[in-house]
C-alpha positions as MATLAB code, in Angstrom:
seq = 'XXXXXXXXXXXXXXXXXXXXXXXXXXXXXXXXXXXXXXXXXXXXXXXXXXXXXXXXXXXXXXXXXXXXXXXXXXXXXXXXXXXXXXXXXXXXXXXXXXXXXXXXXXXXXXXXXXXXXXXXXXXXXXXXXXXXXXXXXXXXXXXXXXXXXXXXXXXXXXXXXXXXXXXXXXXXXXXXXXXXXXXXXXXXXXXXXXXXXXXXXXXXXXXXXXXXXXXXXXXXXXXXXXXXXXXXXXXXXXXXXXXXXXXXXXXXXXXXXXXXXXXXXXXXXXXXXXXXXXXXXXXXXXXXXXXXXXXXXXXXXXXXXXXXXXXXXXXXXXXXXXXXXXXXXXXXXXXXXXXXXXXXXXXXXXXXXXXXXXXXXXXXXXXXXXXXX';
ca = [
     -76.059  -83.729 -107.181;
     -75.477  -83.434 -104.059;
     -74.678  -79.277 -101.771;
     -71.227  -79.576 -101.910;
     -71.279  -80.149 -105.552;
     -73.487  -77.913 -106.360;
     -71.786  -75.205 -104.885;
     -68.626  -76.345 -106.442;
     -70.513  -75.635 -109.792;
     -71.449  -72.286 -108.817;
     -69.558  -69.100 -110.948;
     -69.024  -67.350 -107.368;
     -67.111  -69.841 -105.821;
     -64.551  -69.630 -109.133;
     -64.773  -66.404 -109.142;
     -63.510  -66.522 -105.373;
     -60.793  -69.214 -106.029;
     -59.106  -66.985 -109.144;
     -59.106  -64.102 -106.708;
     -57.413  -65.870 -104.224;
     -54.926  -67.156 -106.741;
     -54.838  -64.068 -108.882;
     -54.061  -61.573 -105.701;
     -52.061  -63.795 -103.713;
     -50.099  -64.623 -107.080;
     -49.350  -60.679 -107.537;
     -48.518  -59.974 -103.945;
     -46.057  -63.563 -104.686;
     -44.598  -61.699 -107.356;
     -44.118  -58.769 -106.121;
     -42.279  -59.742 -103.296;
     -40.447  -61.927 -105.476;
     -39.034  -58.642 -106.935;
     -37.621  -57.614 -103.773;
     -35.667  -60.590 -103.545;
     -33.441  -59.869 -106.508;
     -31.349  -57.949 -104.053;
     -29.994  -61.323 -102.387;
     -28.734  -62.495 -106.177;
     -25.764  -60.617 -105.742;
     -25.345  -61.239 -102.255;
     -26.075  -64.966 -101.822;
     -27.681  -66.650 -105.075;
     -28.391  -70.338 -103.772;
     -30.465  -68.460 -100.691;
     -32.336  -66.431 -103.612;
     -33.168  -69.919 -105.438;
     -34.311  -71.482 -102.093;
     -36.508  -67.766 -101.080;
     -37.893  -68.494 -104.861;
     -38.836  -71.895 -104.849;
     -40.857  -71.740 -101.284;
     -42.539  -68.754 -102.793;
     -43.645  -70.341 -106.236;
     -44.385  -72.984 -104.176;
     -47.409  -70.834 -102.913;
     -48.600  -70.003 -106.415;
     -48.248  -73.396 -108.381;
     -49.232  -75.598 -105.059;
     -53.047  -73.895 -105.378;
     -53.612  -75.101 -108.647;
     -52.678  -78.728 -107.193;
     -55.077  -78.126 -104.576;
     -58.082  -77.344 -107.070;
     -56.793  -81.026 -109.038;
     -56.552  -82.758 -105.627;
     -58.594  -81.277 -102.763;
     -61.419  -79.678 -104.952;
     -62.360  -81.951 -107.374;
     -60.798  -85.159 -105.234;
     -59.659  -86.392 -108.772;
     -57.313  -89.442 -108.204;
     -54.045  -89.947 -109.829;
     -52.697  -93.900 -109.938;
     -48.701  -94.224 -110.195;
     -48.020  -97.510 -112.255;
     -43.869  -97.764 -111.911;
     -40.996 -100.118 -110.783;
     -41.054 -100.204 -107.068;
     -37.137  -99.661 -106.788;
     -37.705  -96.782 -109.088;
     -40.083  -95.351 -106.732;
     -38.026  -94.663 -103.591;
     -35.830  -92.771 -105.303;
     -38.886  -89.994 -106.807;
     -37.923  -86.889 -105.293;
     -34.305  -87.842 -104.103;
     -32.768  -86.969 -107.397;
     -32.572  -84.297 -109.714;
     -34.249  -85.717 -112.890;
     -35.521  -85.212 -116.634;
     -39.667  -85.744 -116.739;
     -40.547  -86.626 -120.414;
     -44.158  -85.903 -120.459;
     -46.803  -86.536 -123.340;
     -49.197  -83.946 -124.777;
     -52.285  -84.879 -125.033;
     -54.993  -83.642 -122.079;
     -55.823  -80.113 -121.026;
     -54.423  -80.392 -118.142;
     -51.478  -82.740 -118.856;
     -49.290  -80.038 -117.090;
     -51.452  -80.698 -113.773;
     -50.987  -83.732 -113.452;
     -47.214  -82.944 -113.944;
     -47.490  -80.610 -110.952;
     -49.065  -82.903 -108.831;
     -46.241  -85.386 -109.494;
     -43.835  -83.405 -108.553;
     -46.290  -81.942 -105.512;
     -46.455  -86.019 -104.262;
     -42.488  -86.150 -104.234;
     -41.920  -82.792 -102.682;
     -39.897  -80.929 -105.293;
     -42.909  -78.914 -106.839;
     -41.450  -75.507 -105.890;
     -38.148  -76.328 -107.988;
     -39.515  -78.086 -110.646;
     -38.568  -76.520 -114.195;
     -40.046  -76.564 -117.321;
     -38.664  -75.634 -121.395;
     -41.818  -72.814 -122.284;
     -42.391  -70.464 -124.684;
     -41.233  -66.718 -124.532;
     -44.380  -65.532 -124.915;
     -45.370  -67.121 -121.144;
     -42.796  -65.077 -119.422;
     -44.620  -62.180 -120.106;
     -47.869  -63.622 -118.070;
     -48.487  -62.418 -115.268;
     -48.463  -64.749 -111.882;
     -47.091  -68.231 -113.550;
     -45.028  -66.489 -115.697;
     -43.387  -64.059 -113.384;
     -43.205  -66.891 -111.085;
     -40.898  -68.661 -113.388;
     -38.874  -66.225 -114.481;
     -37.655  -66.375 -110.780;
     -37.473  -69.649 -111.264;
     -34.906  -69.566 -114.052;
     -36.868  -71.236 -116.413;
     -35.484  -72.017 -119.579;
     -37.809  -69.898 -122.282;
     -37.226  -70.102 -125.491;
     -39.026  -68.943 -128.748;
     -39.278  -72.180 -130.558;
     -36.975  -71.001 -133.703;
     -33.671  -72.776 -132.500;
     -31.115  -71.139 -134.528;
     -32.383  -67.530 -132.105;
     -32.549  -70.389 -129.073;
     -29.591  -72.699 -128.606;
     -27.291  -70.099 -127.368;
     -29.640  -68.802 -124.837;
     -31.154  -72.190 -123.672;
     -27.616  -74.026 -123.434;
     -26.737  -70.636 -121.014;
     -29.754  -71.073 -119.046;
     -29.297  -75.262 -118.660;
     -25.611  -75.200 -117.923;
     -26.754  -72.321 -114.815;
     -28.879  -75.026 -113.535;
     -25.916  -77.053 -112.974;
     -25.314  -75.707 -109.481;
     -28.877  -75.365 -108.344;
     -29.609  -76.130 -104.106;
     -32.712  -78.290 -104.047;
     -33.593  -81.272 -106.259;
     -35.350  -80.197 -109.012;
     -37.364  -82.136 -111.912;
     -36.675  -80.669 -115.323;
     -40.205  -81.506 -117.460;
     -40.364  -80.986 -121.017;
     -42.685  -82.531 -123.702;
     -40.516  -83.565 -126.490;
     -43.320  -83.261 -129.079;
     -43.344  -79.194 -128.459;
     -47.384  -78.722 -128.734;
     -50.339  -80.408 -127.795;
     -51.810  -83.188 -130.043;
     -53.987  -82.362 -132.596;
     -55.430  -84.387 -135.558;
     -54.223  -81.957 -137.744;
     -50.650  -81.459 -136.223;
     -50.365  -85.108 -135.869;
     -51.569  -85.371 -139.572;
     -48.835  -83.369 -140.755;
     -45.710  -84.208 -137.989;
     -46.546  -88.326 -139.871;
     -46.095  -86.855 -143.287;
     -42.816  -85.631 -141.909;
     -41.967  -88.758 -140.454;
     -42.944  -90.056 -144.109;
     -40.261  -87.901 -145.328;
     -37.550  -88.729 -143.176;
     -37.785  -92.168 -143.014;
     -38.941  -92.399 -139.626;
     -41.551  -94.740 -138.506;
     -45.012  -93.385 -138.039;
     -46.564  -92.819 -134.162;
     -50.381  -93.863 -133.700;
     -50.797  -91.547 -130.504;
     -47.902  -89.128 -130.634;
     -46.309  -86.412 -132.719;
     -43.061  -86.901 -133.692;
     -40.467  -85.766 -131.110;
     -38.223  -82.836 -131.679;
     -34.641  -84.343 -130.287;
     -32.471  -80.981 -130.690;
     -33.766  -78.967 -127.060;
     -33.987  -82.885 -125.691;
     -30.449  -83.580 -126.435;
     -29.024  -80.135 -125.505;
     -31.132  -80.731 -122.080;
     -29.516  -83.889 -121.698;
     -26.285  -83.192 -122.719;
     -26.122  -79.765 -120.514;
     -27.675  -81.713 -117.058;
     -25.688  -84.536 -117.601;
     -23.309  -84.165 -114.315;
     -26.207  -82.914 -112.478;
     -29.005  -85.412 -113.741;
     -29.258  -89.067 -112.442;
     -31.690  -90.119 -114.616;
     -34.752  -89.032 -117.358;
     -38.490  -90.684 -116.305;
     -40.757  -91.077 -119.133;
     -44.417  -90.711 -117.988;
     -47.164  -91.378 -120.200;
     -50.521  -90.520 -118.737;
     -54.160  -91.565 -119.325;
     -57.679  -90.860 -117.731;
     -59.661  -94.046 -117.609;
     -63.293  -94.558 -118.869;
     -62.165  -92.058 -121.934;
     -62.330  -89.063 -119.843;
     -61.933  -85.721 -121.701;
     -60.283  -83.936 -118.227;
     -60.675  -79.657 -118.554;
     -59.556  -77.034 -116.182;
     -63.276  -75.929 -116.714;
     -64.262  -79.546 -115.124;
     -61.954  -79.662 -112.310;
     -63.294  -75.813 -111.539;
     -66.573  -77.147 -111.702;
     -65.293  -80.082 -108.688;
     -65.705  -82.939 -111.376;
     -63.381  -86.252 -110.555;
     -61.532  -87.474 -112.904;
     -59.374  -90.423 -112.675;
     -55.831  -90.257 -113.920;
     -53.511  -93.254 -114.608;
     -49.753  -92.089 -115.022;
     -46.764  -94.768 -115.963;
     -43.334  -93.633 -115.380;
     -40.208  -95.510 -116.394;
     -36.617  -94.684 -115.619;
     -33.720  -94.913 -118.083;
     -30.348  -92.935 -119.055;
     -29.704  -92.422 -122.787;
     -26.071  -94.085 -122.817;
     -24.183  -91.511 -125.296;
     -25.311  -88.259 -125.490;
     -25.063  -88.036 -129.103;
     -26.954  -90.771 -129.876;
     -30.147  -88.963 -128.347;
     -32.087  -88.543 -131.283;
     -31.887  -92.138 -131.926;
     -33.102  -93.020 -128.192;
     -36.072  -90.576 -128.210;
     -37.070  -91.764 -131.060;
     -37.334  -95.143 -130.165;
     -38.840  -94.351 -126.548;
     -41.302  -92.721 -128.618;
     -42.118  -95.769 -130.787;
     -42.367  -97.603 -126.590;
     -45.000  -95.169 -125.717;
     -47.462  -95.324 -128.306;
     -47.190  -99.061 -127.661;
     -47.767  -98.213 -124.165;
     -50.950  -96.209 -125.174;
     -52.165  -98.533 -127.629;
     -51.905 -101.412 -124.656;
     -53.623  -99.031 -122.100;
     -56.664  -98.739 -124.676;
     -57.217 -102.185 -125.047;
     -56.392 -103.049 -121.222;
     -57.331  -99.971 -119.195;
     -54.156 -100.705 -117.422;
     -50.154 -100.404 -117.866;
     -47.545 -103.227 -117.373;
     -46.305 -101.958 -113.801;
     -47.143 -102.297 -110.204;
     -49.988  -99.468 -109.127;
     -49.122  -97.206 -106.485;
     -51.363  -94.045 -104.986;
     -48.100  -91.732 -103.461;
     -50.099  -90.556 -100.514;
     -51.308  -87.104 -100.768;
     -49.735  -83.990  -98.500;
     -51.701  -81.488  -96.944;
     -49.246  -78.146  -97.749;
     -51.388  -77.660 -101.093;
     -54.743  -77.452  -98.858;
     -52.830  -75.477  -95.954;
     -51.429  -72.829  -98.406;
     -54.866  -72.095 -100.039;
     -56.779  -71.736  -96.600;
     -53.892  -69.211  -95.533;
     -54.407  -67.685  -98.252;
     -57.965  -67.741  -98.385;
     -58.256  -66.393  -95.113;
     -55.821  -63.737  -95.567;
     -57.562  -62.063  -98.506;
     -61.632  -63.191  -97.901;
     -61.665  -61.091  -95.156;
     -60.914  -57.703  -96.236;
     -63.105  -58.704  -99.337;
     -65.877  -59.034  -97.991;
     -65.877  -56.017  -95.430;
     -65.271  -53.658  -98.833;
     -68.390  -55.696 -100.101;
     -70.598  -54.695  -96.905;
     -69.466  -51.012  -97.100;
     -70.250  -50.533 -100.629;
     -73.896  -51.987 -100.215;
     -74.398  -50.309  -96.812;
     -73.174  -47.150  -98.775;
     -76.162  -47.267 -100.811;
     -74.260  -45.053 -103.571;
     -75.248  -46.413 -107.172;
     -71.537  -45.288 -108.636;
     -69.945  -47.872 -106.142;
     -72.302  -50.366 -107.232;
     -71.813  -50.063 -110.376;
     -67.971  -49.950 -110.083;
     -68.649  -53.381 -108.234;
     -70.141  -54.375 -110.825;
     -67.929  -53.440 -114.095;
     -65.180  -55.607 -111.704;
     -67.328  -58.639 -111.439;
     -67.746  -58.214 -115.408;
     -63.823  -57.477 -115.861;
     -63.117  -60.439 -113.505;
     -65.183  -62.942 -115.235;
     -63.696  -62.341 -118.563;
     -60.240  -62.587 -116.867;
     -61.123  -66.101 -115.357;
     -62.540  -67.391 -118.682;
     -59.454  -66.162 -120.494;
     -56.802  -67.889 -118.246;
     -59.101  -71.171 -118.162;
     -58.778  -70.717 -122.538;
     -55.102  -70.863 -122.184;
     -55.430  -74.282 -121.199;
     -58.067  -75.484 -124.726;
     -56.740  -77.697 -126.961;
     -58.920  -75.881 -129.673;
     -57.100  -72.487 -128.462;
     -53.769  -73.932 -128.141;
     -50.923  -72.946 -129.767;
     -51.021  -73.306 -133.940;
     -46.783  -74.245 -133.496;
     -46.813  -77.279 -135.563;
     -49.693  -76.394 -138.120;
     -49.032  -76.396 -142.059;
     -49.226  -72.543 -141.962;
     -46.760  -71.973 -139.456;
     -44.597  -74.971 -140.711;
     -44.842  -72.852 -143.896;
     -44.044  -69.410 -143.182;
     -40.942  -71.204 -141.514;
     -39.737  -71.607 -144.872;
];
């Protein structure tokens, strides 16, 4: 291994990159705050305050997939589909499969510029988070608590206030609502068993009622949905914990463009674009490769830039309080120091669990299907 891998491996250097993110993502928010005053005032030049300044929060964990562990992400998509990423607003269907599937999202969106006004559909539960999910409650993302009878009224409300939005934006959503598991994709084929449906090799079965409401409420905004299916070659198991640690990985993402013609005939078309990508996975095993023309989008140095402001910005003062406590010589401050290390460790290892497929989220599992009866 050689010293600048090793010293991306070392616990201090996370520790410093979540404090960087973790304070710079609170002083973010809280500034954020202050600008609920323009809502009243002017609301497009509140959305365009808001997306430069989650900008500066989501664009650092695009740095750590880009700049710190170099990984490299392969585009495979039609080359007139291409010029227009970025140039429209658009629907991002996104499989769930990876750890950090929602990386690689970002750093889509980060190639094509519209990373600070991308939107996802997330559960209620993240909008209480602090940083991300302060960030997108600014954002107006569309939350929603995965019981749609309590949902559709709120989520059509929040969609159709999209409809005016200032800057192109990229709504992503992953149709199959939680990460794949054996076990969840065990029981989402018995209910395709049940309804008829044909069975999916590599997905769970898609839930079409917050797809088709999506659709249906961006319609006159929308120009088109892309369907990205992503893979890591050489039957990589990517990990926020690896790309922390500066491991490459090598990502291979195919996007496709299409329209579903009639809106209520969406269930039908997911259904079958479904059916499309697990033939598109099951070709990508046996091939290593995807039916389209390859395509690095060249990478943009504002995701570096922001972090090294930001680094610089809040290293300093960090480590003067760090030579005053040890010149103080008093044990209490020490062992202050100390308890915050311990506290700050835990902290890091908790928001890198959020991302485990083994600690995801049990939505989909035969208890919860059950006590949902």
């Amino acid at each position: 291994m050689d010293i600048v891998g090793f010293l991306k491996s070392q616990f201090i250097c996370h520790l410093l990159i979540c404090y960087i993110f973790i304070v710079s993502g609170l002083i973010i928010n809280f500034i954020q705050l202050f600008t609920l005053i323009l809502w009243p005032i002017n609301k497009q030049l509140f959305r365009r305050i808001n997306c430069r300044l989650a900008y500066c929060i989501s664009s650092q964990m695009v740095m750590l997939l880009e700049w710190w562990s170099g990984t490299d992400c392969t585009l495979y998509t039609d080359p007139e589909s291409y010029h227009k990423y970025g140039k429209e607003n658009a629907i991002v269907i996104l499989n769930h499969n990876f750890e950090i599937d929602f990386l690689c999202g970002w750093n889509f969106c980060e190639r094509f510029g519209v990373l600070g006004s991308s939107k996802v559909l997330a559960k209620k539960e993240l909008s209480y988070m602090p940083i991300i999910g302060w960030m997108w409650y600014f954002l107006e993302i569309v939350f929603c608590k995965r019981k749609w009878e309590e949902d559709r009224k709120t989520v059509v409300q929040k969609l159709l206030n999209l409809r005016d939005y200032p800057e192109n934006f990229w709504f992503l959503i992953h149709c199959e609502g939680t990460r794949f598991t054996e076990q969840k994709h065990q029981i989402s084929m018995q209910v395709a068993e049940a309804k008829g449906l044909p069975k999916l090799k590599y997905h769970l079965l898609p839930r079409t009622k917050g797809f088709a409401v999506t659709v249906q409420c961006l319609r006159n905004v929308v120009s088109a949905v892309y369907d990205s299916t992503l893979n890591f070659r050489n039957n990589e198991n990517p990990t926020l914990l690896g790309v922390l640690n500066g491991k490459k990985y090598h990502a291979d993402l195919y996007v496709r463009q299409d329209v579903p013609e009639d809106e209520q005939e969406c269930s039908t078309w997911l259904h079958k674009l479904y059916q499309e990508k697990d033939a598109f996975q099951e070709e990508y095993y046996r091939t290593g490769t995807y039916p389209a023309v390859p395509t690095i989008p060249p990478r943009r140095p504002w995701t570096l830039l922001n972090w090294l402001f930001w680094a610089l910005l809040l290293l300093y003062p960090l480590f003067k309080l760090l030579i005053n406590m040890i010149n103080s010589g008093s044990s209490l401050t020490l062992a202050s120091f100390a308890f915050v290390i311990i506290i700050a460790s835990v902290g890091v290892r908790w928001m890198i669990g959020v991302t485990e497929i083994n600690k995801g989220s049990t939505y989909g599992n035969n208890d919860n299907k059950q006590k949902r009866k």
